[in-house]
Structure formats: structure tokens, C-alpha cells
FIZABA-815761 format. One record per residue (C-alpha): x, y, z negated; residue number from 1. Coordinates in nm, 2 decimals. Layout:
# residues N
c1:X | c2:Y | c3:Z | num:NUM .
...
END
This chain:
# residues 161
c1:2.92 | c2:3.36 | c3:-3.14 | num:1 .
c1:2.69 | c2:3.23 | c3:-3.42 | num:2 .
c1:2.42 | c2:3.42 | c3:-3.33 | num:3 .
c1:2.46 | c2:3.25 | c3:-2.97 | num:4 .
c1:2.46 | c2:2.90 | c3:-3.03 | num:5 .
c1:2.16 | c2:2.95 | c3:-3.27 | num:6 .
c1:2.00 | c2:3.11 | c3:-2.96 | num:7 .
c1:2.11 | c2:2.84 | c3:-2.78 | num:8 .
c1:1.97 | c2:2.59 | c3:-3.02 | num:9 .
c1:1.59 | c2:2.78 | c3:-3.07 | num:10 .
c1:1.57 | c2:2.74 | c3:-2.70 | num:11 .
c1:1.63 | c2:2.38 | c3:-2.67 | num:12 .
c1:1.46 | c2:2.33 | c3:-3.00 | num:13 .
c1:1.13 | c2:2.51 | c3:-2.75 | num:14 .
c1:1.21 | c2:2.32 | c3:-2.44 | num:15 .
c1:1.20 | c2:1.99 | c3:-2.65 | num:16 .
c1:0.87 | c2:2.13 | c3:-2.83 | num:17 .
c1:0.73 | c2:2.23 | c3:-2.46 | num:18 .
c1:0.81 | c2:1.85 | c3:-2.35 | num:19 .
c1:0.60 | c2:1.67 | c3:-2.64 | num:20 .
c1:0.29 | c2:1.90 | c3:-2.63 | num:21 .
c1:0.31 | c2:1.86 | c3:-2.22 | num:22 .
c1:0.27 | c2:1.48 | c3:-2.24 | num:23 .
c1:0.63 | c2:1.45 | c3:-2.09 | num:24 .
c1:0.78 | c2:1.25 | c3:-2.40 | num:25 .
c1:0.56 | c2:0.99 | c3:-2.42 | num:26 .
c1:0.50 | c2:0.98 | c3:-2.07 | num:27 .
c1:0.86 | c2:0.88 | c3:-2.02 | num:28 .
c1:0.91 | c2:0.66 | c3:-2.36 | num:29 .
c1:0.63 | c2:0.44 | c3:-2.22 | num:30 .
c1:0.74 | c2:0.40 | c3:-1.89 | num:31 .
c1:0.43 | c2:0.51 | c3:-1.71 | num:32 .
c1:0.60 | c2:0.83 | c3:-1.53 | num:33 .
c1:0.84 | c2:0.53 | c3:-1.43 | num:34 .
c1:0.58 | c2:0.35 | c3:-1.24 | num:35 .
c1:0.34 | c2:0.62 | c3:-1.10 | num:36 .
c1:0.61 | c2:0.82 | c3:-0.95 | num:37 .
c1:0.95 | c2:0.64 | c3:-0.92 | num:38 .
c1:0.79 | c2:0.31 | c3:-0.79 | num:39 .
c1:0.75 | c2:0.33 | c3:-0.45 | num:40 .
c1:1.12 | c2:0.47 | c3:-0.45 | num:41 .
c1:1.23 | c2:0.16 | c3:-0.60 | num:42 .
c1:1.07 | c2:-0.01 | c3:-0.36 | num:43 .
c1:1.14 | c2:0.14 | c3:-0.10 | num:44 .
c1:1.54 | c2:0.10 | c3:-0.23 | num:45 .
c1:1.49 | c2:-0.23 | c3:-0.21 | num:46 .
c1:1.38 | c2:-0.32 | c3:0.06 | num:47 .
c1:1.60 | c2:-0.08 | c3:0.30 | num:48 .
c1:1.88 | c2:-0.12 | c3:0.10 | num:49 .
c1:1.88 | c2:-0.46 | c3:-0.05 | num:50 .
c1:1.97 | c2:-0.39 | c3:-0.42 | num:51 .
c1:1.88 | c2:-0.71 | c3:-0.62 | num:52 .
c1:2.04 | c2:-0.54 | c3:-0.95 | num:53 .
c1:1.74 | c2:-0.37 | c3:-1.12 | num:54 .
c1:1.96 | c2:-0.23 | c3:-1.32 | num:55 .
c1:2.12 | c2:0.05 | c3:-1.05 | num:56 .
c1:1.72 | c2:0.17 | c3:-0.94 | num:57 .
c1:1.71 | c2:0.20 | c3:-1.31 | num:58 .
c1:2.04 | c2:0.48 | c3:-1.33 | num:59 .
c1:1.94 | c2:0.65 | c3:-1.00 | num:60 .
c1:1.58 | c2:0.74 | c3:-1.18 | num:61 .
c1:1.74 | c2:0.82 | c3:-1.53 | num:62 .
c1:1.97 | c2:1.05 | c3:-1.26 | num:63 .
c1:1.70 | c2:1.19 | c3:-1.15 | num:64 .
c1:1.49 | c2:1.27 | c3:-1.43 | num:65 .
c1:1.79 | c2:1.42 | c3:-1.59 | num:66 .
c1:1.80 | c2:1.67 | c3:-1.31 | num:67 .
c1:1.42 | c2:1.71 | c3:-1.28 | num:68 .
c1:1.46 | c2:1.83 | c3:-1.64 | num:69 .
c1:1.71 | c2:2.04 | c3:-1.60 | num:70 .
c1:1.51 | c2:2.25 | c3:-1.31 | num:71 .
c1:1.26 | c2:2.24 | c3:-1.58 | num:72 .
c1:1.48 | c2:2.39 | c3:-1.84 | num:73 .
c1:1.60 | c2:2.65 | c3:-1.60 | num:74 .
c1:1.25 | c2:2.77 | c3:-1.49 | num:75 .
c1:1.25 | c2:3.09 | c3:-1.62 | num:76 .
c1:0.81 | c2:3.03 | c3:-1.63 | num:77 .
c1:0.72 | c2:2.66 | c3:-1.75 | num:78 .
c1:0.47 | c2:2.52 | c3:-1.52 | num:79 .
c1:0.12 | c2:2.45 | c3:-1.65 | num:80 .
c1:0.21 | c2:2.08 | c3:-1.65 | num:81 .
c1:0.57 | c2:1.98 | c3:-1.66 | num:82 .
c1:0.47 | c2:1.59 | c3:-1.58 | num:83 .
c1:0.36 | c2:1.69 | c3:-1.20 | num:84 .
c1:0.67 | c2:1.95 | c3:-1.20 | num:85 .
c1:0.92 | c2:1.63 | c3:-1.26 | num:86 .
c1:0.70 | c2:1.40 | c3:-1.05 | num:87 .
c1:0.76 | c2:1.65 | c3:-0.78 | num:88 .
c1:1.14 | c2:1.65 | c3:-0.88 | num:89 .
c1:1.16 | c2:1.27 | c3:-0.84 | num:90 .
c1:0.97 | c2:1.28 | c3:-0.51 | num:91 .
c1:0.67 | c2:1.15 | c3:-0.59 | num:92 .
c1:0.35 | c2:1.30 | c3:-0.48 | num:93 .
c1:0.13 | c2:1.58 | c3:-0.69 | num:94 .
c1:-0.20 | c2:1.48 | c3:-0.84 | num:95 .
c1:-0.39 | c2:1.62 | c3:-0.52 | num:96 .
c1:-0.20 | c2:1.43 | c3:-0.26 | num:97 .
c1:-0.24 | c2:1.09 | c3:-0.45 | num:98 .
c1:-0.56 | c2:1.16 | c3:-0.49 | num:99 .
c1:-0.59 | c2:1.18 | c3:-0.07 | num:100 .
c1:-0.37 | c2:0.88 | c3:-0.02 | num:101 .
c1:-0.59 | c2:0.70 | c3:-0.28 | num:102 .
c1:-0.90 | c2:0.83 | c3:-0.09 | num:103 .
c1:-0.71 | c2:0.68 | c3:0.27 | num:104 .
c1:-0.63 | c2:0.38 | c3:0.10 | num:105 .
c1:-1.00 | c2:0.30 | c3:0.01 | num:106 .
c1:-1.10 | c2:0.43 | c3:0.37 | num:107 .
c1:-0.88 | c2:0.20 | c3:0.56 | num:108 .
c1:-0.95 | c2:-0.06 | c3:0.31 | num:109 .
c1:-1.30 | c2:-0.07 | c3:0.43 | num:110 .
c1:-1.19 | c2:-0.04 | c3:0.81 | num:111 .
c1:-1.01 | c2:-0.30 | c3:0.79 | num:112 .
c1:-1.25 | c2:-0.50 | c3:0.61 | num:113 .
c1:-1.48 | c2:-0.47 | c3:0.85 | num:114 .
c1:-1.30 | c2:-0.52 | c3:1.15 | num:115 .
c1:-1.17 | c2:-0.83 | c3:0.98 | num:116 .
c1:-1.57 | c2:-0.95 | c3:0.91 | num:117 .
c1:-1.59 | c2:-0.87 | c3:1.32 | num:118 .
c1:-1.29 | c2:-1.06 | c3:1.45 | num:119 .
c1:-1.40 | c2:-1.37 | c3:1.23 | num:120 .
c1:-1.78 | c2:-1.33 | c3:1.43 | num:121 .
c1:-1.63 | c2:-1.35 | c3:1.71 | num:122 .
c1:-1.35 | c2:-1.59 | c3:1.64 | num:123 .
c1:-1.67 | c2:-1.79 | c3:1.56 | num:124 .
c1:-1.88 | c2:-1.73 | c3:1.86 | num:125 .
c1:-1.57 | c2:-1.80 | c3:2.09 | num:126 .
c1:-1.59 | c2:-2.15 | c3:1.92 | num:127 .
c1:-1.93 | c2:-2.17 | c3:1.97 | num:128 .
c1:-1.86 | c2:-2.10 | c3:2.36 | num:129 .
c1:-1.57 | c2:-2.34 | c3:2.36 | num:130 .
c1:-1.77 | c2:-2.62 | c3:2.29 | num:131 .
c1:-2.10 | c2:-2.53 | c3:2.46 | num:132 .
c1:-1.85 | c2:-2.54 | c3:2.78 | num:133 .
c1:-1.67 | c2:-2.83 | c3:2.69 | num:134 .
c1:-2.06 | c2:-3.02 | c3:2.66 | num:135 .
c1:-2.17 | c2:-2.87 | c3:2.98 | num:136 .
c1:-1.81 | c2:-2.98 | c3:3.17 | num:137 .
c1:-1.91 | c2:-3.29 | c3:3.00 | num:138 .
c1:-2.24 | c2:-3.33 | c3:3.13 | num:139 .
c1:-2.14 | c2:-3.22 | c3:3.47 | num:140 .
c1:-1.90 | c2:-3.48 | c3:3.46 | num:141 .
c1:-2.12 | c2:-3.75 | c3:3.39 | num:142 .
c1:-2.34 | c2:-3.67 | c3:3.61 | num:143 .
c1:-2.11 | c2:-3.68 | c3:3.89 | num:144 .
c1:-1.99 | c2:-3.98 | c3:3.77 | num:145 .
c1:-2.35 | c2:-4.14 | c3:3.76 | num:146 .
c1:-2.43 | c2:-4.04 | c3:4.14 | num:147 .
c1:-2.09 | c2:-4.17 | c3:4.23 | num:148 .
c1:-2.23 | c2:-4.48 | c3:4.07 | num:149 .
c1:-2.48 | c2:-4.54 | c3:4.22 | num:150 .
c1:-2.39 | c2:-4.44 | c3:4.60 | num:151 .
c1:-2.16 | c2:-4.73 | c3:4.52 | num:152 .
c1:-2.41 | c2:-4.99 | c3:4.38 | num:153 .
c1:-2.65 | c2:-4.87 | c3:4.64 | num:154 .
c1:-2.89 | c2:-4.74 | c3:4.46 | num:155 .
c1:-2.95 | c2:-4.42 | c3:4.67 | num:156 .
c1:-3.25 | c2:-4.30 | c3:4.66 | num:157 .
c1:-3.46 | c2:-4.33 | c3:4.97 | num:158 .
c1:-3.59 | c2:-3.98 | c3:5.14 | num:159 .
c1:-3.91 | c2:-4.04 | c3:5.30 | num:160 .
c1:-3.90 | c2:-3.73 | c3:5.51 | num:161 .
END
């Protein structure tokens, strides 16, 4: 029974040793495995289910990081790195796939950019043809309105033909 529970103990004792030299400790401790992985689930928690209590997002991630570890702990072969093991466990994407959504982000970043440069061009040129019609209905107008003018004063001119 001893001999067990210092079994026991030697193996947590190298889980907890695994976690430090893996970055996993202070990764959690300072929060930043919080907000790189567990963000956008928060997010997305609040927005489709309305929680305005940051304190429940806060359980449901301790939740699951407590069961991420424990798949860790259970892994008969420790992953090379335990942080995108758990991120994985929580749901949030490996190294390679944010890298790709990072790369998409930038791409449609610049689409967009550039489609937005092009709508205001021709936002502005639709202006520009707004009121070059507007001065030719004007002038069109006038005109009119200075022949009607003058068939009424008379002042027609004469064809000598």
C-alpha cells in the first residue's frame, strides 16, 4: 500500500515537473493560454448565449482545463508540447491552423481594403456624374427657358432663307 501511494506520488511529482519545463505553468498563471485559446469561446458564449456574468466563462474554462490535463496525465506518451495538446483540448486551434487563419485574416484584410478604396472611387465619380447632370439639366433648362422668352417678347430671330 505504501509502496503505491509513493508510486502514485513520483508520478504526479513528474507530471507536475513535465508541466513547468513545458511552459504549461506559467502559461496558465499568466493568463495568456486564457486568451489565445479560450477567447473566442468566450466570445462566442456571449454572444449566442447572453452570459453577462464573467464569472461562469471563467468556471467552464477552469472545467475545461481540468479535463484537458487530465487527458494529459493519462497519455501514456507526453506530447512534445503539452500547451498545443490542452489548446486542442479546449478547442482552440493548433499552431499551424492559426497560423492559416492569421494568414486569411491579413489576405481578406487587404481585399477588403481594396475593394473599399474602389467603392469610395466610385462613390466619388457617381457624385461627380450627379452634378455634371444636374448642370447640364440646368443648362438645358435655361435654355429652353430663354427661347421661350424670347418667342414671347418677339425677339425671334429672322430666317432670311
Amino acid at each position: 500500500m505504501m509502496r503505491y501511494k509513493e508510486e502514485k506520488e513520483a508520478k504526479k511529482e513528474a507530471f507536475r515537473k513535465y508541466l513547468e519545463s513545458s511552459g504549461v505553468v506559467d502559461t496558465v498563471t499568466k493568463g495568456s493560454l486564457i486568451s489565445s485559446s479560450f477567447s473566442f469561446l468566450v466570445g462566442v458564449s456571449f454572444l449566442r448565449f447572453h452570459i453577462h456574468h464573467l464569472l461562469f466563462p471563467q468556471l467552464l474554462w477552469v472545467a475545461g482545463l481540468a479535463v484537458a490535463l487530465v487527458a494529459l496525465y493519462e497519455q501514456d506518451e507526453k506530447p512534445s508540447s503539452a500547451l498545443e495538446f490542452i489548446q486542442q483540448k479546449l478547442g482552440g486551434p493548433s499552431l499551424c491552423e492559426y497560423e492559416k487563419l492569421q494568414a486569411e485574416m491579413s489576405d481578406l484584410q487587404l481585399k477588403y481594403n481594396e475593394l473599399l478604396a474602389t467603392h469610395q472611387v466610385t462613390v466619388k465619380e457617381l457624385e461627380e456624374v450627379k452634378v455634371s447632370h444636374t448642370m447640364a439639366a440646368t443648362n438645358t433648362t435655361s435654355a429652353a427657358n430663354t427661347t421661350a422668352s424670347e418667342i414671347a417678347n418677339g425677339d425671334v430671330p429672322k430666317d432670311d432663307g
